[in-house]
Residue frames as qw, qx, qy, qz and C-alpha x, y, z in Angstrom:
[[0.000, 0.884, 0.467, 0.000, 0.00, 0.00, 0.00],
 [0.344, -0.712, 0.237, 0.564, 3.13, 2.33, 1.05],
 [0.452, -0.009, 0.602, 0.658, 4.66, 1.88, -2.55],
 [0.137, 0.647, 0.568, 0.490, 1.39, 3.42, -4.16],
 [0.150, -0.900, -0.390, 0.126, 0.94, 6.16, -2.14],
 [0.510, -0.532, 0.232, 0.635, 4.50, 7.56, -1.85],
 [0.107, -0.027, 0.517, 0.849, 4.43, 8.43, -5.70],
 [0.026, 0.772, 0.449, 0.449, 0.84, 9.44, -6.29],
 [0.364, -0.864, -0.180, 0.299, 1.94, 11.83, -3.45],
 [0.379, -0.391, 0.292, 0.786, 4.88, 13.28, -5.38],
 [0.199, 0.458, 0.650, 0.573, 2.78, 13.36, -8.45],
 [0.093, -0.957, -0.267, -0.062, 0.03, 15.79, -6.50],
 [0.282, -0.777, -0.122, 0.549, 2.69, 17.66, -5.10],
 [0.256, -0.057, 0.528, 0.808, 4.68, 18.05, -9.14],
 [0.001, -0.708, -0.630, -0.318, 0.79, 18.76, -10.57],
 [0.381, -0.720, -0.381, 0.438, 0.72, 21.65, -7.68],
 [0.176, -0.630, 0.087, 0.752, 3.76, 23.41, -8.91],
 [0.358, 0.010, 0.580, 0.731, 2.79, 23.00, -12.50],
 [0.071, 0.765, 0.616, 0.173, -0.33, 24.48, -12.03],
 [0.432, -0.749, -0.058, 0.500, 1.22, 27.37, -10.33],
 [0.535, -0.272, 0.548, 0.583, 3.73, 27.35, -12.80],
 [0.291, 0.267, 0.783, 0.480, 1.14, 28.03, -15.41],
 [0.034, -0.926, -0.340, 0.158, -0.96, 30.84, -13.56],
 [0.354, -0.558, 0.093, 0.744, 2.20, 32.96, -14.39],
 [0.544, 0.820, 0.126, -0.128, 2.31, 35.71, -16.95],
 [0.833, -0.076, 0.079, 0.542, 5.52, 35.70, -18.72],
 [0.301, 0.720, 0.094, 0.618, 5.34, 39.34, -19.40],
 [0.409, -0.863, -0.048, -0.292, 5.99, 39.76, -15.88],
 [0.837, 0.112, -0.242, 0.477, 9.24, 39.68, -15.78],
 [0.452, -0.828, -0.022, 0.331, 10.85, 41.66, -12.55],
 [0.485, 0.756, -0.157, 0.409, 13.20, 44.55, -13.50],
 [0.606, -0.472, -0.359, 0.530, 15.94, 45.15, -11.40],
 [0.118, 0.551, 0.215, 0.798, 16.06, 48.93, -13.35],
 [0.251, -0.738, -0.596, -0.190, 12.59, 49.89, -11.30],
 [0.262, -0.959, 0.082, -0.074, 13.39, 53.34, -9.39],
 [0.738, -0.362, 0.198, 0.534, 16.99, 52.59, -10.19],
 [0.193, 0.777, -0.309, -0.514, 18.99, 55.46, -12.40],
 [0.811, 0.528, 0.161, -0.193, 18.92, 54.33, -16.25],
 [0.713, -0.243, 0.349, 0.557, 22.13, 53.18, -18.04],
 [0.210, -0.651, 0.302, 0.664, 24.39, 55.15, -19.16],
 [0.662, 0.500, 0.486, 0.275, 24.31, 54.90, -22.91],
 [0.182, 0.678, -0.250, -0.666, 25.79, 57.42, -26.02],
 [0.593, 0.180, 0.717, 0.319, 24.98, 55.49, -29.05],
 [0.037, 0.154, -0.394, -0.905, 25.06, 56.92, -32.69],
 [0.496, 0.388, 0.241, -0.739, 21.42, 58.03, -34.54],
 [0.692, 0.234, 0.662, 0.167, 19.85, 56.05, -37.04],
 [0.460, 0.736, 0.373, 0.327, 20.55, 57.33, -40.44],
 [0.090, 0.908, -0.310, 0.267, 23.11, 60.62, -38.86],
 [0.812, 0.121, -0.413, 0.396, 26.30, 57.91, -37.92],
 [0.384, 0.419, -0.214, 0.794, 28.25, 60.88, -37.08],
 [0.554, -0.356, -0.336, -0.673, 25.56, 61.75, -34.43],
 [0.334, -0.183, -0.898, 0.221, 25.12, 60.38, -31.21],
 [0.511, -0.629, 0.007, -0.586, 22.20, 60.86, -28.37],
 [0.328, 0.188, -0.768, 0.517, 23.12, 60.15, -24.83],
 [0.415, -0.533, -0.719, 0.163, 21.06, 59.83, -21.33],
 [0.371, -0.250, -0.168, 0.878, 22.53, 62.75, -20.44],
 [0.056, 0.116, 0.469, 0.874, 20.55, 64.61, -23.12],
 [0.340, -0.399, -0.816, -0.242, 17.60, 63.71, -21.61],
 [0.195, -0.166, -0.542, 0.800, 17.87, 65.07, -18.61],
 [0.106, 0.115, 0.009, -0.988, 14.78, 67.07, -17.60],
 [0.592, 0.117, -0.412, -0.683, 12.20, 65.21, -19.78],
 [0.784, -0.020, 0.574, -0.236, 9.81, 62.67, -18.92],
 [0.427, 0.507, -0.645, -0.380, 10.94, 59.92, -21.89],
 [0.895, -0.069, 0.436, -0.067, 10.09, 56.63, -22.99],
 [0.158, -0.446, 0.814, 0.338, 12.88, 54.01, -24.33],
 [0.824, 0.229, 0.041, -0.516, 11.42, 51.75, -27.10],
 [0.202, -0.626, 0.713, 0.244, 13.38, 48.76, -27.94],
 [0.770, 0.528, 0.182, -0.308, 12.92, 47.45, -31.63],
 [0.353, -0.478, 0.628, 0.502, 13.93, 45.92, -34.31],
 [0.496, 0.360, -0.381, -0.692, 13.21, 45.30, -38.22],
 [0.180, 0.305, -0.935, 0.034, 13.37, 41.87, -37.48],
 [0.133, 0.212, 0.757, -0.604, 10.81, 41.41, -34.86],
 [0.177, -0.439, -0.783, -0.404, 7.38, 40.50, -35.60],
 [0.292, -0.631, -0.641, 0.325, 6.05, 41.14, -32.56],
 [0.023, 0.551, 0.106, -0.827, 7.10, 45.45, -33.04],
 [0.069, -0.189, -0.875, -0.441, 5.39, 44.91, -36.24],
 [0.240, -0.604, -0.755, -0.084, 2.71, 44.73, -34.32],
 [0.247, -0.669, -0.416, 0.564, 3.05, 47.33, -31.54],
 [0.292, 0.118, 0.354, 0.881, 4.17, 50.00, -34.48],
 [0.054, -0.685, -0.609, -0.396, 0.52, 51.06, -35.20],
 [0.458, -0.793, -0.394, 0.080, 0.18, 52.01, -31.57],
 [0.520, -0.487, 0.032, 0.701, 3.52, 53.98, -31.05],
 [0.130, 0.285, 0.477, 0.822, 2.49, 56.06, -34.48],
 [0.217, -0.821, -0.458, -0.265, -0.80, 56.95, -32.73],
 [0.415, -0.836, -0.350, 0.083, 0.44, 57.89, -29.82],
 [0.394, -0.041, 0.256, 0.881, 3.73, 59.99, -31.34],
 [0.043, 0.523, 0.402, 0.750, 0.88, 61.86, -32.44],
 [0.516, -0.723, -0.459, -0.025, -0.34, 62.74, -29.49],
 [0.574, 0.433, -0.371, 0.588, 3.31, 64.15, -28.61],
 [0.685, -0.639, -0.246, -0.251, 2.78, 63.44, -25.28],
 [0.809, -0.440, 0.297, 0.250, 5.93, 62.06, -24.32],
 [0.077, 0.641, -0.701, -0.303, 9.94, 61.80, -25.84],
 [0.960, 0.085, 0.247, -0.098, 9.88, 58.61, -27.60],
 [0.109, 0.674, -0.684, -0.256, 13.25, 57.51, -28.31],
 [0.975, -0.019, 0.170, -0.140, 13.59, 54.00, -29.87],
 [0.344, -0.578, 0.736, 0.071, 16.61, 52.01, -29.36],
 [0.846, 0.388, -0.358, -0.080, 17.27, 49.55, -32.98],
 [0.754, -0.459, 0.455, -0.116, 18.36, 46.28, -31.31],
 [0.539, -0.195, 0.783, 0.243, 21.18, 44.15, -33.30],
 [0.658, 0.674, 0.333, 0.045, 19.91, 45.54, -37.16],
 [0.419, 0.128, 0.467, 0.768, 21.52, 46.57, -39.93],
 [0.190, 0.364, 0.062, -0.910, 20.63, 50.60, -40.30],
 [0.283, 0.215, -0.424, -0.833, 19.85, 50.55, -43.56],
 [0.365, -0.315, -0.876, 0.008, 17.03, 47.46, -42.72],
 [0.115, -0.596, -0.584, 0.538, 15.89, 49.81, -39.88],
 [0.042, -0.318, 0.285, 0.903, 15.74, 52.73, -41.92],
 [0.331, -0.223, -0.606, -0.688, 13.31, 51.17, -44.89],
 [0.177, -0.378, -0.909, 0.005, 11.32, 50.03, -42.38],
 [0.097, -0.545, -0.375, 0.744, 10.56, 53.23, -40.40],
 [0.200, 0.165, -0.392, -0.883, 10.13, 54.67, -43.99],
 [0.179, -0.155, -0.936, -0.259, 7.47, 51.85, -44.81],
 [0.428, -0.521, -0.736, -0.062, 5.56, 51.93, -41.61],
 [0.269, -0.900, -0.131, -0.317, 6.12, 55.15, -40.27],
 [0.676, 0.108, -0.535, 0.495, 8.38, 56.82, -37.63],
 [0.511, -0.802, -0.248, -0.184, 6.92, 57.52, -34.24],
 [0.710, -0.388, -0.203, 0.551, 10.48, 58.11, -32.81],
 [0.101, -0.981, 0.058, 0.155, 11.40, 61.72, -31.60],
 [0.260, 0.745, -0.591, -0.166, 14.81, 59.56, -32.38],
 [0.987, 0.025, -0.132, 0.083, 16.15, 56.24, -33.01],
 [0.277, -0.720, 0.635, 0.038, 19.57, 55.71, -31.57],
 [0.908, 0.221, -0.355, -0.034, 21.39, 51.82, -33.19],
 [0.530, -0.512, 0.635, -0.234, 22.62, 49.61, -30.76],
 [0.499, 0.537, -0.656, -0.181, 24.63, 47.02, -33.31],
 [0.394, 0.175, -0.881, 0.195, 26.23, 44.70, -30.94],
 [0.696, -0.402, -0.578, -0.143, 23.51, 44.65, -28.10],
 [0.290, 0.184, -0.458, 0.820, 25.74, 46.34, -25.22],
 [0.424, -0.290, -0.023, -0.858, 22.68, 49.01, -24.78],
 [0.707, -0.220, -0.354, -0.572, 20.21, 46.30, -24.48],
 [0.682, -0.014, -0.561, 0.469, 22.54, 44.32, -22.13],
 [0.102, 0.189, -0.317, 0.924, 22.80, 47.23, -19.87],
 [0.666, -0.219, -0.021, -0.713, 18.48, 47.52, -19.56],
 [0.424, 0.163, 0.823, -0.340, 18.09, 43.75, -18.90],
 [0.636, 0.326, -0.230, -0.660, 16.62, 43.47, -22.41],
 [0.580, -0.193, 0.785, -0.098, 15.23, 40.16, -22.66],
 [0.368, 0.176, 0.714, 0.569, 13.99, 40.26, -26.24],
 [0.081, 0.171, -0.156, -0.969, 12.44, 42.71, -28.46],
 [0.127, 0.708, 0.125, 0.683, 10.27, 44.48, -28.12],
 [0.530, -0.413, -0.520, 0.528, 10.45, 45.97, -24.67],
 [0.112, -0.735, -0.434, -0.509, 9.44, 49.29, -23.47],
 [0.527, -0.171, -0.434, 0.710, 10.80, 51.93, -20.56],
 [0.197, -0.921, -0.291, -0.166, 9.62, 54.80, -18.96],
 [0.196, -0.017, -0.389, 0.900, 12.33, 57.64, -17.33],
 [0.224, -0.855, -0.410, 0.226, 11.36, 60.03, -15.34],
 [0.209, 0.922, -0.163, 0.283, 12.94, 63.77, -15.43],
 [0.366, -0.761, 0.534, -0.043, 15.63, 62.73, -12.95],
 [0.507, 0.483, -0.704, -0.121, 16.75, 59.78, -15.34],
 [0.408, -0.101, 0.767, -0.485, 15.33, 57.11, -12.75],
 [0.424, -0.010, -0.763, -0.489, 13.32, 54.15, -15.09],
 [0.461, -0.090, 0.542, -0.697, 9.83, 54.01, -13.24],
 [0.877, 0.213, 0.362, -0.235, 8.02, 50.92, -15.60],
 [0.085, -0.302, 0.860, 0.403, 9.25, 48.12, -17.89],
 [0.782, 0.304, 0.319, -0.441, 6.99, 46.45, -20.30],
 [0.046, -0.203, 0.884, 0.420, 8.31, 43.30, -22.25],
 [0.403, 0.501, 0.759, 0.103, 6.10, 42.14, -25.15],
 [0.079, -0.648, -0.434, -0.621, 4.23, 44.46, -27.84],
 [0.086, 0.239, 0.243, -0.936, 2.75, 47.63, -26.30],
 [0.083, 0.528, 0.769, 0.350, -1.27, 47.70, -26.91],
 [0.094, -0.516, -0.255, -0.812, -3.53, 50.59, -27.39],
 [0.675, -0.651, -0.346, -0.029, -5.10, 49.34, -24.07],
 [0.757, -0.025, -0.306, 0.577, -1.42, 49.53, -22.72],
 [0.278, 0.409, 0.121, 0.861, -1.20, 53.11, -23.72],
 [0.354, -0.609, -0.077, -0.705, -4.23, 54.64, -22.42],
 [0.754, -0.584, -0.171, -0.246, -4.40, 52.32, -18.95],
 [0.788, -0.409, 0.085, 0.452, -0.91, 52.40, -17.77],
 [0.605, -0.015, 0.045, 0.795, 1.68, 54.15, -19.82],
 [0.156, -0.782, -0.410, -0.443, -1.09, 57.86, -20.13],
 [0.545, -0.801, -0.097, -0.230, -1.40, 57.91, -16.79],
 [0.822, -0.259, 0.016, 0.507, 2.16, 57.18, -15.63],
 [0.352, 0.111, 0.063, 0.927, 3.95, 59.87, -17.88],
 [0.178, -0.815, -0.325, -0.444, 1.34, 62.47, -16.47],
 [0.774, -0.564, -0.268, 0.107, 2.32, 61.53, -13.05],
 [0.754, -0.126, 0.098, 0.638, 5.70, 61.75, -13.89],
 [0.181, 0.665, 0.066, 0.722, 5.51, 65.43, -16.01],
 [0.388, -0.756, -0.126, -0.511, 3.39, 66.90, -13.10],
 [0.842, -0.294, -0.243, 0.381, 6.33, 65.50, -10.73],
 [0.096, 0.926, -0.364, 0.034, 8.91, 68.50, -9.43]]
């Protein structure tokens, strides 16, 4: 009787954590960034080589980091939503080209539009190494004191916009 019980008891207890294991969202992935000053970065503009923008530059401004590539299906997708809300010119939208080939990042932004205030090209991945970028797309908030108050891995959605990132960079402007 001992022999049968001993392994349907390890079974409930493996079933347990895989149910657990499954209630998780993988887009919740913990930043260690979160109220922590943003990395350092000077990386050259997309399409002006010669060109760089730094963190430094920022200073002052409430600014979100976008992190994209021509590659990536998934920004594909979020694109629509970062054109809408460039129009809105609510925020700095700087977007950080992950491990392309300019001239690849370039047609695209021509193709499908270019909601960035600037693109910065981050070749070898260093940048994205520095955030804790776990794959593209991904999504940052500064504040004016250069302090990264939200992370969002996956597409951005139009929900996203208006019920979390809206109301965050308000907070943050209307901060002293």
């Amino acid at each position: 009787m001992l022999k049968y019980i001993i392994p349907l008891i390890l079974f409930l207890v493996m079933a347990v954590f895989l149910a657990m294991g499954l209630n998780l969202n993988p887009r919740d992935i913990p930043s260690p960034l979160i109220n922590k000053p943003a990395p350092v970065f000077s990386l050259p503009i997309l399409g002006q080589a010669d060109k760089t923008l730094s963190n430094t530059d920022l200073s002052g401004k409430v600014w979100m980091l976008n992190v994209w590539a021509s590659w990536c299906a998934s920004c594909r997708v979020e694109h629509p939503v970062f054109n809408q809300l460039a129009q809105k010119r609510v925020v700095t939208l700087i977007g950080l080209n992950y491990k392309d080939e300019p001239e690849s990042a370039r047609q695209w932004l021509a193709q499908l539009g270019n909601p960035y205030n600037v693109s910065i090209m981050d070749q070898q991945g260093r940048t994205g190494i520095d955030y804790g970028v776990y794959g593209v797309p991904e999504t940052f908030v500064i504040d004016k004191k250069g302090i990264v108050r939200y992370k969002h891995t996956g597409p951005v959605s139009a929900k996203d916009v208006q019920t979390i990132l809206l109301p965050l960079i308000v907070q943050l402007k209307g901060e002293v």
